[in-house]
FISE-489010 format. One record per residue: x, y, z negated of N, C-alpha, C in turn. Coordinates in steps of 0.001 Angstrom, whole numbers, padded with zeros to 6 digits. Atoms other than C-alpha are relative to their C-alpha. Layout:
# FISE-489010
PT      n.X      n.Y      n.Z     ca.X     ca.Y     ca.Z      c.X      c.Y      c.Z
PT        X        Y        Z        X        Y        Z        X        Y        Z
...
# end
This chain:
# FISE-489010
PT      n.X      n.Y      n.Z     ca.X     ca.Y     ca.Z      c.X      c.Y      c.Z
PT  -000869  -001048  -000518  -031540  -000894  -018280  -000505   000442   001374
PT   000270  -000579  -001656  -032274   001270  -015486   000633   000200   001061
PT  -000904   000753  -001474  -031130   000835  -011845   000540   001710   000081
PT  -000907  -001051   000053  -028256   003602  -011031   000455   000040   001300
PT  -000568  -000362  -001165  -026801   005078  -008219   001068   001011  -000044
PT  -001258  -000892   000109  -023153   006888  -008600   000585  -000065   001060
PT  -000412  -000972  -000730  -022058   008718  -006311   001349   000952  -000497
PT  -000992  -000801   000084  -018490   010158  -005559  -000016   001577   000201
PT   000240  -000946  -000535  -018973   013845  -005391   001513   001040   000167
PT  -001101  -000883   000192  -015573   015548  -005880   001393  -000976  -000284
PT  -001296   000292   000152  -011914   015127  -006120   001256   000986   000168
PT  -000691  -000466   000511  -008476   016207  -007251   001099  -000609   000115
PT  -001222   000678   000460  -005181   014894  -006931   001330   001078  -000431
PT  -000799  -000497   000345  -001896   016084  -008948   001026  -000938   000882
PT  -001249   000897  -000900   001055   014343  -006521   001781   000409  -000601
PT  -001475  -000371   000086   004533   014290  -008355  -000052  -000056  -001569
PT   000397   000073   001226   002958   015185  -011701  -001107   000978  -000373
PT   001441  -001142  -000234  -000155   017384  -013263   000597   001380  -000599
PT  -000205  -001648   000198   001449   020724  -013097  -000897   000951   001003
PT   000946  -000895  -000910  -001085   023524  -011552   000041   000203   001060
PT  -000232  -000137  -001795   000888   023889  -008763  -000167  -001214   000933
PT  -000358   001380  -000862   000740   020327  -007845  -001354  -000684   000349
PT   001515   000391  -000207  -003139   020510  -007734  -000394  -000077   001650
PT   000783   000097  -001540  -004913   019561  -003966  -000825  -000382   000327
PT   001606  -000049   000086  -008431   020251  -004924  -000548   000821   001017
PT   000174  -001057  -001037  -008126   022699  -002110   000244  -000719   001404
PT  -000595   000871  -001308  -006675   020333   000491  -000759  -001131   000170
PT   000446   001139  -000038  -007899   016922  -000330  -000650  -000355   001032
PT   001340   000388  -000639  -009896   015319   002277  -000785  -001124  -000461
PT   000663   001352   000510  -009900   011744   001159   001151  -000777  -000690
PT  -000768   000573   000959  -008689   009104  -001288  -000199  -001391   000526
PT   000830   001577   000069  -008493   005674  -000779   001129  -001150  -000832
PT  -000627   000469   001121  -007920   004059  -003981   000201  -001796   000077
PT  -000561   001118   000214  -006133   000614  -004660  -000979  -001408  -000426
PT   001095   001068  -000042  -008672  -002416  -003648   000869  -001180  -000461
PT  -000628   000900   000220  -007334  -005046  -005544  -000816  -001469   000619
PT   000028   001376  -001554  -007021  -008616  -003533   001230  -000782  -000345
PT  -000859   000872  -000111  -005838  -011748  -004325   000870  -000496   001213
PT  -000867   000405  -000799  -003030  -013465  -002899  -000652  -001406   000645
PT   000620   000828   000475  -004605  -016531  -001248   001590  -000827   001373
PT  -000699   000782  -001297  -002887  -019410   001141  -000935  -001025   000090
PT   001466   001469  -000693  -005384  -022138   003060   001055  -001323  -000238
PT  -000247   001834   000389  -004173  -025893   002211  -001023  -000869   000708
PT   000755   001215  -000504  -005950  -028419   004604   000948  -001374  -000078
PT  -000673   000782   000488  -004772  -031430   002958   000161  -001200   001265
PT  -000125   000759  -001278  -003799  -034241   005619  -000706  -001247   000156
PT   001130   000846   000091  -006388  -036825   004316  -001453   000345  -000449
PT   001668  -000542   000285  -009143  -034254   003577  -000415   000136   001105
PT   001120   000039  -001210  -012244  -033410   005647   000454   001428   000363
PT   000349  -001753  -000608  -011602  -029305   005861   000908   000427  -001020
PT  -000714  -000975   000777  -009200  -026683   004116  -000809   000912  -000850
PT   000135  -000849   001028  -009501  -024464   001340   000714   001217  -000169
PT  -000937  -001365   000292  -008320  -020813   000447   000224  -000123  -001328
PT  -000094   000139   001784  -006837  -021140  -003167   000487   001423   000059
PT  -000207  -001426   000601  -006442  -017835  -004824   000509  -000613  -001240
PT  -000764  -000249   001004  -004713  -017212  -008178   001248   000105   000259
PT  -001329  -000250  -000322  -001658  -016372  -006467   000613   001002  -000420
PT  -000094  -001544   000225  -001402  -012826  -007542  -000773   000900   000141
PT   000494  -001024  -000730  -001858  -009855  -006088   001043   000291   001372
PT  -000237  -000084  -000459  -001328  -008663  -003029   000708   001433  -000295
PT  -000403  -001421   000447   000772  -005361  -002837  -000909   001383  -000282
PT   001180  -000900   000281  -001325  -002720  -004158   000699   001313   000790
PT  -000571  -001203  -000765  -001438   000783  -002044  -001068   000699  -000257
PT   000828  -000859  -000523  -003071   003945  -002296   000030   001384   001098
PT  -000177  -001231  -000883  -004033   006562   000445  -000402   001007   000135
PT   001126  -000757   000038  -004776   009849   000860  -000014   001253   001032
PT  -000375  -000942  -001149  -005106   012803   003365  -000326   001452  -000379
PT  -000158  -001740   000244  -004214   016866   002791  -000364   000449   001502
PT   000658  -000507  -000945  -005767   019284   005148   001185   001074   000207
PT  -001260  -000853  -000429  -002464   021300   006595   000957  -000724  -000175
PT  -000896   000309   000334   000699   020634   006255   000571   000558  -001593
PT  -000654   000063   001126   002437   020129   002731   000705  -000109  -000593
PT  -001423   000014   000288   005539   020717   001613   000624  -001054  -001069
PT  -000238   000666   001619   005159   019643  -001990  -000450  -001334   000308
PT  -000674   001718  -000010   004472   016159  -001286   000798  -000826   001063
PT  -001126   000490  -001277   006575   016100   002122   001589  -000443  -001302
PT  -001383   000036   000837   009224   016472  -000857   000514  -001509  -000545
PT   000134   000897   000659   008196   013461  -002712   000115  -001214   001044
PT  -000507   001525  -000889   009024   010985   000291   001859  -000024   000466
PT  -001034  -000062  -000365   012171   010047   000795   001057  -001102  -000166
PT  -000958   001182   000742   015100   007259   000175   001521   000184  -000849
PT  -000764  -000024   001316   017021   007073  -002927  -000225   000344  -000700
PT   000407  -000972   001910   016930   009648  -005568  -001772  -000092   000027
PT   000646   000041  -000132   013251   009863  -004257  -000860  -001260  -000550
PT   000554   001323   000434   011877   006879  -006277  -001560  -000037  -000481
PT   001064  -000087   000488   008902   006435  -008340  -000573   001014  -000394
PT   000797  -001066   001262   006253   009317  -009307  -001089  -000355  -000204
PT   001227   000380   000373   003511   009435  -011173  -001040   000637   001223
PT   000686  -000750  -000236   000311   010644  -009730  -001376  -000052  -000082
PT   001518   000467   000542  -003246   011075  -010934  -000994   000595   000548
PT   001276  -000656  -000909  -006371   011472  -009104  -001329   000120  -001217
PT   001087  -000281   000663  -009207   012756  -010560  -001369   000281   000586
PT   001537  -000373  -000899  -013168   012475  -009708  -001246   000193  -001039
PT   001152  -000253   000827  -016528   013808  -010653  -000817  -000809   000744
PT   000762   000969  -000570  -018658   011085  -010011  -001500   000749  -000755
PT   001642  -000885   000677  -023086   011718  -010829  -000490  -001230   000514
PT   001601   001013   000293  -025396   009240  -011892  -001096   000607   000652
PT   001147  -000541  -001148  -028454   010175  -009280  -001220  -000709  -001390
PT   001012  -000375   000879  -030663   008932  -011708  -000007   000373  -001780
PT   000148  -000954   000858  -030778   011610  -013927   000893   000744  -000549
PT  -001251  -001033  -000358  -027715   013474  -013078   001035   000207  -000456
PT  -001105  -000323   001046  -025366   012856  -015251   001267   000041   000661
PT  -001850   000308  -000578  -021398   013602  -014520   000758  -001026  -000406
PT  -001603   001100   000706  -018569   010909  -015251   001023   000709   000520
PT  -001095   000159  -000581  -015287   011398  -015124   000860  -001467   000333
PT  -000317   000455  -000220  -013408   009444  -013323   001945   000132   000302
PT  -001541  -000163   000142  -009175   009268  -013616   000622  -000972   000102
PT  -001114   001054  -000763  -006647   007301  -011660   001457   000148  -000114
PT  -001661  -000181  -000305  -003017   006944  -012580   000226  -000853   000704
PT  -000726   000957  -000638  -000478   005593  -010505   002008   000431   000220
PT  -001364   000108   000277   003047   004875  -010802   000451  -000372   001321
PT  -000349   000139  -001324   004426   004707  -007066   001163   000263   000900
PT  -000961  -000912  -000698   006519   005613  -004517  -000728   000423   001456
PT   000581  -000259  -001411   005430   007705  -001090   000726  -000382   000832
PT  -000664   000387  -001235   006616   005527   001749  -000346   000230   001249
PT   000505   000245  -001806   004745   006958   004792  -000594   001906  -000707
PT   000434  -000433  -000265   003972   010486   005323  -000095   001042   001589
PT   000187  -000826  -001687   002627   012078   008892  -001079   001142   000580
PT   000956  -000964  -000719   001116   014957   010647  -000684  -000517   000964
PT  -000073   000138  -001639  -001247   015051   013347   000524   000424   000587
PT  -000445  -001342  -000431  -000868   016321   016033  -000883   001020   000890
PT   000208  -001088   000056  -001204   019742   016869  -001469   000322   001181
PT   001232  -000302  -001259  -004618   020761   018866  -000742   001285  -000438
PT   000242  -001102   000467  -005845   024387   018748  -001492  -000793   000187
PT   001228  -000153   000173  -008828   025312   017325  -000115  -001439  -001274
PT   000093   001450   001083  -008375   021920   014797   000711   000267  -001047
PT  -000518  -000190   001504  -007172   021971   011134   000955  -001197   000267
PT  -000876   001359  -000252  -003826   019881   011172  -000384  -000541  -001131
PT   000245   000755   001168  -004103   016821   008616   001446  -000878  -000154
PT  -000445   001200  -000623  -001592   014836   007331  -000232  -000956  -001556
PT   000297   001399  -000012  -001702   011239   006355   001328   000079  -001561
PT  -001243   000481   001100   000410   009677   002659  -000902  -001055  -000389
PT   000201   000916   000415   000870   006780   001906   000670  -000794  -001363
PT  -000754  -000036   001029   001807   005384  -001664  -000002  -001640  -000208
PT  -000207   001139   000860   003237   001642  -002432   001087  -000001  -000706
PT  -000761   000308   001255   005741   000013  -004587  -000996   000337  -001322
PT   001099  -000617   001138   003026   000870  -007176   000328  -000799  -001351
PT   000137   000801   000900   003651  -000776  -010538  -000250   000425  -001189
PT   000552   000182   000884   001779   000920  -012759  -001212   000698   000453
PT   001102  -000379  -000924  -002244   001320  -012027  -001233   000445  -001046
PT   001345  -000088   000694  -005033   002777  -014200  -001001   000814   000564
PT   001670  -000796  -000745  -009070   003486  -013236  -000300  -000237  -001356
PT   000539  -000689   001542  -010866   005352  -016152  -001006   000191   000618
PT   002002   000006  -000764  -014913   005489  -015211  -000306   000252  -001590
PT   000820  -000668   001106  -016371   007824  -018036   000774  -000367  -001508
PT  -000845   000085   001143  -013210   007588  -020606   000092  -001606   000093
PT   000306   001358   000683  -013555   004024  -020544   001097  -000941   000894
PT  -000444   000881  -000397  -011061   001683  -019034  -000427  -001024   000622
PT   000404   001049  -001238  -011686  -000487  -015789   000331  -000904   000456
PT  -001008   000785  -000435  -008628  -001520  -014675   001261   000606  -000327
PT  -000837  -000492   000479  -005493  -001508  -016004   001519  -001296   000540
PT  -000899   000631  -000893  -002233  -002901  -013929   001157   000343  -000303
PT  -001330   000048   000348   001450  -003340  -014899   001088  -000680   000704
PT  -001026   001337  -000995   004129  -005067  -012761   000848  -000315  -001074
PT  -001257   000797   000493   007000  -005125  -015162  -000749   000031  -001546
PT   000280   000765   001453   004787  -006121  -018723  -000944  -001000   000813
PT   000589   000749  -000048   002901  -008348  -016378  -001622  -000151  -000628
PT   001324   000194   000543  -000696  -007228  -017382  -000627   000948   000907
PT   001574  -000423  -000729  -004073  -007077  -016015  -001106   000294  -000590
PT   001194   000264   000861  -007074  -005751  -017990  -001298   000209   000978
PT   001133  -000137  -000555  -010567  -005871  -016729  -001182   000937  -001151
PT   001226  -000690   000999  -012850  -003569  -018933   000872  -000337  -001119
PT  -000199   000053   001243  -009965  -003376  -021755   000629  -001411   000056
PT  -000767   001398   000120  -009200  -007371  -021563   000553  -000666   000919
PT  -001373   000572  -000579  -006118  -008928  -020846  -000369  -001060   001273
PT   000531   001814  -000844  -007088  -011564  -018087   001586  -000692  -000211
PT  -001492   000864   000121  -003262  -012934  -018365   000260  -000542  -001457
PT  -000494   000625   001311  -003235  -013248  -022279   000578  -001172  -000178
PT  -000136   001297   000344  -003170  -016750  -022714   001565  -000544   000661
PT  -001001   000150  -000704  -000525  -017082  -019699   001497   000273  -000305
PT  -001075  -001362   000331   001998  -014055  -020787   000158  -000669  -001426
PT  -000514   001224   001594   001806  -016187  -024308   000677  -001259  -000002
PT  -001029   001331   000268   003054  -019143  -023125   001275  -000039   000758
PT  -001588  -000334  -000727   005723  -017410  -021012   000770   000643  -000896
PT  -000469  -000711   000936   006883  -015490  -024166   000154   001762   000744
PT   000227  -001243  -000200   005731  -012159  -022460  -000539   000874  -000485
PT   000853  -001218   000417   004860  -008800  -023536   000083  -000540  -001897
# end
């Protein structure tokens, strides 16, 4: 197999849901998608030589961020407390294989809520930006060329890696899913 180099070249997000109007392929500046990260805690046992970080704790809270170039009404809307709860929202990228140019698509749902959004502030001659931030997240999918990457659930309790379950065995003997 030959050595590859992909490259993010473009992006798209629908915020709320994918209706035309809710496109900010025009705004976008940047995305910064949901780095998943175990939960860990250090244990230095009181007759060992040195501590340890054990992981398999979880996950840590998953978040994604992203920044519009002006101010934005339509997802100023989507923050808020109460009725304001979970929306979907799906990012979309054209990624390119550099050797030998090919496009992928790339497609991110996320099931969330916007708990943080802010303007800068104001400085002539500068494009205002502002700042959103999305947790509570509990449902998470990355699609890399139709194909399933990662796939994240809070309330069925599943994790796939390329399609497979990493919890199967677990979620079976808890009588889950």
């Amino acid at each position: 197999m030959a050595a590859s180099l992909i490259v993010w070249e473009a992006a798209n997000l629908f915020a709320g849901d994918d209706s035309p109007t809710n496109s900010k392929h025009l705004t976008i500046q940047n995305i910064q998608l949901w780095q998943p990260k175990e939960k860990t805690q250090e244990h230095h046992p009181g007759g060992g030589i040195g501590a340890i970080t054990i992981g398999g704790l979880g996950f840590e809270p998953p978040e994604v961020t992203f920044k519009l170039t002006g101010p934005d009404a339509q997802t100023k809307a989507l923050f808020g407390i109460g009725a304001n709860g979970q929306r979907p929202y799906t990012i979309y990228g054209a990624l390119r294989d550099k050797n030998g140019g090919r496009m992928i698509e790339r497609k991110v749902i996320v099931f969330g809520r916007m708990i943080e959004v802010g303007e800068n502030e104001f400085q002539r001659g500068q494009l205002m930006e502002q700042d959103h931030r999305i947790a509570e997240i509990t449902h998470y999918e990355l699609w890399e060329d139709k194909a399933e990457v990662y796939y994240y659930d809070f309330f069925g309790s599943v994790w796939r890696v390329n399609g497979v379950n990493q919890l199967a065995q677990m979620n079976a003997m808890l009588r889950i899913g």
